[in-house]
Backbone as CSV, one residue per row, in Angstrom:
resi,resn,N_x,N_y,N_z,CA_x,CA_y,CA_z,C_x,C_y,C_z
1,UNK,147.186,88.312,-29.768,146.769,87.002,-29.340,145.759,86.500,-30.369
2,UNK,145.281,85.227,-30.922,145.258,84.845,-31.530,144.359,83.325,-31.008
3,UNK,143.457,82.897,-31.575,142.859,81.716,-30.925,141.661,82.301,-29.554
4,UNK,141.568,81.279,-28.619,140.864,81.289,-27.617,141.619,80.845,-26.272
5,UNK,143.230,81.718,-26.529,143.816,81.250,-25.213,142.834,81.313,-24.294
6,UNK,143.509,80.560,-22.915,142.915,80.736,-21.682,143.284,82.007,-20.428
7,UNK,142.441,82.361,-19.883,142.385,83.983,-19.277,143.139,83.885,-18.970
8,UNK,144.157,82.760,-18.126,145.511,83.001,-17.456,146.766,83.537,-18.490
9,UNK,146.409,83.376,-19.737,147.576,83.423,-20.327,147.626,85.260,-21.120
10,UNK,146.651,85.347,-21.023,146.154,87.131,-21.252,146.798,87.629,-19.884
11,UNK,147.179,87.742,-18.839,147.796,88.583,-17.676,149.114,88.997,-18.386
12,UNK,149.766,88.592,-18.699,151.403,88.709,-19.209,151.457,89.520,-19.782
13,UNK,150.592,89.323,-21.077,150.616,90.197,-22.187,149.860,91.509,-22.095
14,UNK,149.050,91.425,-21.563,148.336,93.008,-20.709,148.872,93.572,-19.549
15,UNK,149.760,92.499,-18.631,150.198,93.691,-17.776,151.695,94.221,-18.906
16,UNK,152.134,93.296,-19.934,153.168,93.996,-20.398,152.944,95.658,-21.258
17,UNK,151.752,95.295,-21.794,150.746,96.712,-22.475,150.453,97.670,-21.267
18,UNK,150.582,97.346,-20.323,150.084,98.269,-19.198,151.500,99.114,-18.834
19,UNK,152.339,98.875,-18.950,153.574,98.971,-18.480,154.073,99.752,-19.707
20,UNK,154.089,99.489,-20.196,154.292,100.049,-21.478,153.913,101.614,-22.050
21,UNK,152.253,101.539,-21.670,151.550,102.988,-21.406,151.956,103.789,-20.626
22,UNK,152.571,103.082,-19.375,152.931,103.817,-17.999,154.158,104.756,-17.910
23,UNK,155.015,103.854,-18.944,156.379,104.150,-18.827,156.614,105.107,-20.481
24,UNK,155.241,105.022,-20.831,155.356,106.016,-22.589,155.865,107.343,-22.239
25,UNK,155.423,108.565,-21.499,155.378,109.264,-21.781,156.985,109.634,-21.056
26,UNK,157.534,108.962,-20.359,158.751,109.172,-20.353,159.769,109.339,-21.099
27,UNK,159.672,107.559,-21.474,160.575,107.380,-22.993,160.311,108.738,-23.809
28,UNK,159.065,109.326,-24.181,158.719,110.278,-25.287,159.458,111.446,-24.675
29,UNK,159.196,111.884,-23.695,159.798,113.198,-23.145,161.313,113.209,-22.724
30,UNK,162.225,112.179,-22.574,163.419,112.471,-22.413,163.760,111.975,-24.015
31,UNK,163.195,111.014,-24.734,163.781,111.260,-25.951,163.678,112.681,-26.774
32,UNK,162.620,113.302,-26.889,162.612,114.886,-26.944,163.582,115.723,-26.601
33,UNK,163.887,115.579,-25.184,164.836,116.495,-24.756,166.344,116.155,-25.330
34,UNK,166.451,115.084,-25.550,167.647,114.587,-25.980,167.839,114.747,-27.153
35,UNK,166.981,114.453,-27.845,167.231,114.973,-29.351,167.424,116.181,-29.848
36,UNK,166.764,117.482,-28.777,166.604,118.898,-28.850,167.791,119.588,-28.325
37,UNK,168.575,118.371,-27.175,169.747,119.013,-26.783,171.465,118.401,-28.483
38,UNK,170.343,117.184,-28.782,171.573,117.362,-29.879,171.178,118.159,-31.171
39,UNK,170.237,118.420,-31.471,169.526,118.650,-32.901,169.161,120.031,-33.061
40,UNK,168.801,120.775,-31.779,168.044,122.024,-31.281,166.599,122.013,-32.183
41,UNK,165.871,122.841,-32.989,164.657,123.035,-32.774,164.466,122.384,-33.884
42,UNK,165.811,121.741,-34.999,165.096,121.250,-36.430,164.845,119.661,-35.363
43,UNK,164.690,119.323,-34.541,164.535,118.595,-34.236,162.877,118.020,-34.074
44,UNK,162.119,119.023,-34.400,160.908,119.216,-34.391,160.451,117.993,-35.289
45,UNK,160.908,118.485,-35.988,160.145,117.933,-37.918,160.329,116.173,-37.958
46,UNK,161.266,116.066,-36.457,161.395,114.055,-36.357,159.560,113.676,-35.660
47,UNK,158.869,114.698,-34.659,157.727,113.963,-34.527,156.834,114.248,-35.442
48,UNK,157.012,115.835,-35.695,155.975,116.305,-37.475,154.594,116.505,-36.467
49,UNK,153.597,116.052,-36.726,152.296,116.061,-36.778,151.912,114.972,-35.602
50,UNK,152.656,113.960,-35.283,152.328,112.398,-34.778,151.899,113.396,-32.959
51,UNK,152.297,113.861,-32.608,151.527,114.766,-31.197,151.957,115.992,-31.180
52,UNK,150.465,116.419,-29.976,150.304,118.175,-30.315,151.671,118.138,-29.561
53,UNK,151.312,119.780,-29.845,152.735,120.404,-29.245,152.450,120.913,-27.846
54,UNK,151.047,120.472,-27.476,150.907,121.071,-26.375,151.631,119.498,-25.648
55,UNK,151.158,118.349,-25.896,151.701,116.990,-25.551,153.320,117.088,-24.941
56,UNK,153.801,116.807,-26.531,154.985,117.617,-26.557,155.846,117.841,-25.430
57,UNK,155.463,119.365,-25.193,156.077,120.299,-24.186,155.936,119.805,-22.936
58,UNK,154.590,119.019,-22.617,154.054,118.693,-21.403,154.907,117.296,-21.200
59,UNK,155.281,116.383,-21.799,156.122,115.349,-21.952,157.267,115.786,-21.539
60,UNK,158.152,116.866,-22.591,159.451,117.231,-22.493,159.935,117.761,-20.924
61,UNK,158.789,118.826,-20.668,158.720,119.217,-19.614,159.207,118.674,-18.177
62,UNK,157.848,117.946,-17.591,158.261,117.068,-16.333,159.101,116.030,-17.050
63,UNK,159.691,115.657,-17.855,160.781,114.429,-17.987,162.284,115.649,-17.286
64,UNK,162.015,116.690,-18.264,163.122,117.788,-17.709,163.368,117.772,-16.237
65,UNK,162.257,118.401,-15.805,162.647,118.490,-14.214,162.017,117.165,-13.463
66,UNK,162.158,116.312,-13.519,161.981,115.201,-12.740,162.970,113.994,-12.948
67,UNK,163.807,114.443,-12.465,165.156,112.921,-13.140,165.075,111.893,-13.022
68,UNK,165.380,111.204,-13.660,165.109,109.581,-13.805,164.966,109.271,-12.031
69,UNK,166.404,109.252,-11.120,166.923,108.965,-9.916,165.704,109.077,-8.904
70,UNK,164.827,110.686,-9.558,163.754,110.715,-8.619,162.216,110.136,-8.673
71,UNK,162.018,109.407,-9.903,160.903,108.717,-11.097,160.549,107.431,-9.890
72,UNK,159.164,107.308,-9.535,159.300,105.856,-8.410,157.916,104.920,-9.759
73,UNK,158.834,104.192,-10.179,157.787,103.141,-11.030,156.089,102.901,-10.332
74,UNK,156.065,102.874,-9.673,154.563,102.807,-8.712,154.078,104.004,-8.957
75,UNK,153.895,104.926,-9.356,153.479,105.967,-8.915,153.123,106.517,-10.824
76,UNK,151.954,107.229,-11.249,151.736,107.428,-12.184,152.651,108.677,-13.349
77,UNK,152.623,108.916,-14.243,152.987,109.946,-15.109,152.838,111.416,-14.512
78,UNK,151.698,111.018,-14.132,150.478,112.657,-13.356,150.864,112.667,-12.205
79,UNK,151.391,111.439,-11.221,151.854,112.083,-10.295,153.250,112.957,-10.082
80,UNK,154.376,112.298,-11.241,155.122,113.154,-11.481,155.344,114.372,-11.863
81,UNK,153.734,114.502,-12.900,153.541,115.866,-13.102,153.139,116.540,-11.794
82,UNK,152.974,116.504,-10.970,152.073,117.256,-10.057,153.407,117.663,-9.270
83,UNK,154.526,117.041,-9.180,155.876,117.509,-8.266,156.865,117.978,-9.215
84,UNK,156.371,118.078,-10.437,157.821,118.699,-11.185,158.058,120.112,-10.675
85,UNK,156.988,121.035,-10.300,157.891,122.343,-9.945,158.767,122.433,-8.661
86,UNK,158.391,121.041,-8.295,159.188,121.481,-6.899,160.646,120.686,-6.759
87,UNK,161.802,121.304,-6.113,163.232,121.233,-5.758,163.012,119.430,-5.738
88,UNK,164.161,119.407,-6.635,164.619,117.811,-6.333,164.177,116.945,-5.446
89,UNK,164.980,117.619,-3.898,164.424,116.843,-2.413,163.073,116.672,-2.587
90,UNK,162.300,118.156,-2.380,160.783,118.136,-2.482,160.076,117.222,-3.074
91,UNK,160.453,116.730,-4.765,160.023,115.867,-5.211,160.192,114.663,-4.692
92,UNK,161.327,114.433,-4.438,161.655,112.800,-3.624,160.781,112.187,-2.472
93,UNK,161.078,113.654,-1.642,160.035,113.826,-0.768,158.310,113.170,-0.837
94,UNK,158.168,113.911,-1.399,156.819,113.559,-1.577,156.310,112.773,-2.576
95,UNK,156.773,112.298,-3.642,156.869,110.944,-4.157,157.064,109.716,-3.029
96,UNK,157.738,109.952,-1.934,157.566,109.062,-0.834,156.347,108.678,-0.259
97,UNK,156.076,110.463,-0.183,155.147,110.398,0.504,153.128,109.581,-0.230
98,UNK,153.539,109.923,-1.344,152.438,109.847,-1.886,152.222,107.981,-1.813
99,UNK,153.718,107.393,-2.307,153.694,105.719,-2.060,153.186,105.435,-0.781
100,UNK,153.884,106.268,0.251,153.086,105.254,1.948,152.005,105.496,2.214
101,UNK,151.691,106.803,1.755,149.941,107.068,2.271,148.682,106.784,1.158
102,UNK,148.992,106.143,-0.085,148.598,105.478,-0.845,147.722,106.996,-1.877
103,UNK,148.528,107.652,-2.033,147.594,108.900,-2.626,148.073,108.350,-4.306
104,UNK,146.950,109.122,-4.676,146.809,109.133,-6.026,147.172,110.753,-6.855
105,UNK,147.091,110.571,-8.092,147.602,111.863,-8.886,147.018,113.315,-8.483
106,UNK,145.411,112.915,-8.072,144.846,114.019,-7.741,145.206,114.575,-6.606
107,UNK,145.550,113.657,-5.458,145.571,114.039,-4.171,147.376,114.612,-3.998
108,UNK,147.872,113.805,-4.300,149.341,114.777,-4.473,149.494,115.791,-5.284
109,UNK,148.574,116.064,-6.272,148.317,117.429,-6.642,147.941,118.553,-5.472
110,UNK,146.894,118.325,-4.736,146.718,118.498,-3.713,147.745,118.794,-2.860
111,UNK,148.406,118.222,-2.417,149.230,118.031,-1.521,150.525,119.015,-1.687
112,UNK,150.912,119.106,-2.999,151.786,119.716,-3.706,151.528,121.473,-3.608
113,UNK,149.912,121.609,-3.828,149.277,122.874,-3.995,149.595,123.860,-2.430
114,UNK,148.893,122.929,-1.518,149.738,123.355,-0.474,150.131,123.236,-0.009
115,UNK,151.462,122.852,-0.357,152.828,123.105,0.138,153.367,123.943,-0.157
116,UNK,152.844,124.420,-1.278,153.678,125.741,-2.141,152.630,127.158,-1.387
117,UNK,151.369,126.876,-1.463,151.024,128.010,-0.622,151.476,128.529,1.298
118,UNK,151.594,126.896,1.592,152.363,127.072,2.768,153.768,128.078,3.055
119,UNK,154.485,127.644,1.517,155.576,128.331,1.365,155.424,130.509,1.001
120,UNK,154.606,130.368,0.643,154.182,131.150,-0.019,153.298,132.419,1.521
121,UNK,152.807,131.676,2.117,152.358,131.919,3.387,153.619,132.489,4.519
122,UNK,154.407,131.603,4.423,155.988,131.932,5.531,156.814,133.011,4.789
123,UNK,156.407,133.024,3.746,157.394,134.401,2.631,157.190,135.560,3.583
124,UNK,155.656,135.827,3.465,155.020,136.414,3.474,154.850,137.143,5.052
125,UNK,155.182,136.185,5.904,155.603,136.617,7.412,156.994,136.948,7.110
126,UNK,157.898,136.408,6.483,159.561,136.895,6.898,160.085,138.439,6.265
């Protein structure tokens, strides 16, 4: 932007930058995987240096187990991270859940934590 537009005309262009951030680490992590499923590991040397590899993996990762079908645009990067270990449903699940009860990344982390100890708890009786 350029000049002294007026504040109304800055919303557009920042929520489009906002959106953009939101939806990065996706694009980055299924393009990864995609390139690694055509290229295998020389596929590396296309990002080089431009992010760690801890990034990377953590990108590639939950894009892996979290499929597009189950991805709810409302809901952050981190909250997807916080349900990637769990079964498809599970994730759907509680990606639901996290939209109606208005939780955030931390708290469906939370939420996620025990559920798995819950699970982990009933093992443990059967």
């Amino acid at each position: 932007m350029s000049g002294r537009p007026a504040l109304a005309e800055w919303k557009g262009p920042l929520q489009f930058a906002i959106w953009c951030q939101r939806a990065s680490p996706w694009w980055i992590g299924d393009l990864i995987n995609r390139g690694e499923d055509v290229f295998g590991e020389e596929f590396a040397a296309v990002w080089g240096e431009t992010l760690s590899t801890e990034m990377v993996s953590r990108y590639a990762s939950v894009a892996r187990r979290v499929p597009p079908q189950n991805r709810k645009a409302n809901l952050s990067w981190s909250a997807h991270a916080a349900v990637a270990r769990l079964s498809h449903p599970e994730q759907r699940r509680m990606l639901a859940l996290a939209l109606k009860e208005g939780w955030n990344s931390d708290d469906l982390n939370k939420k996620v934590r025990e559920l798995i100890a819950e699970r982990k708890n009933e093992q443990k009786k059967a």
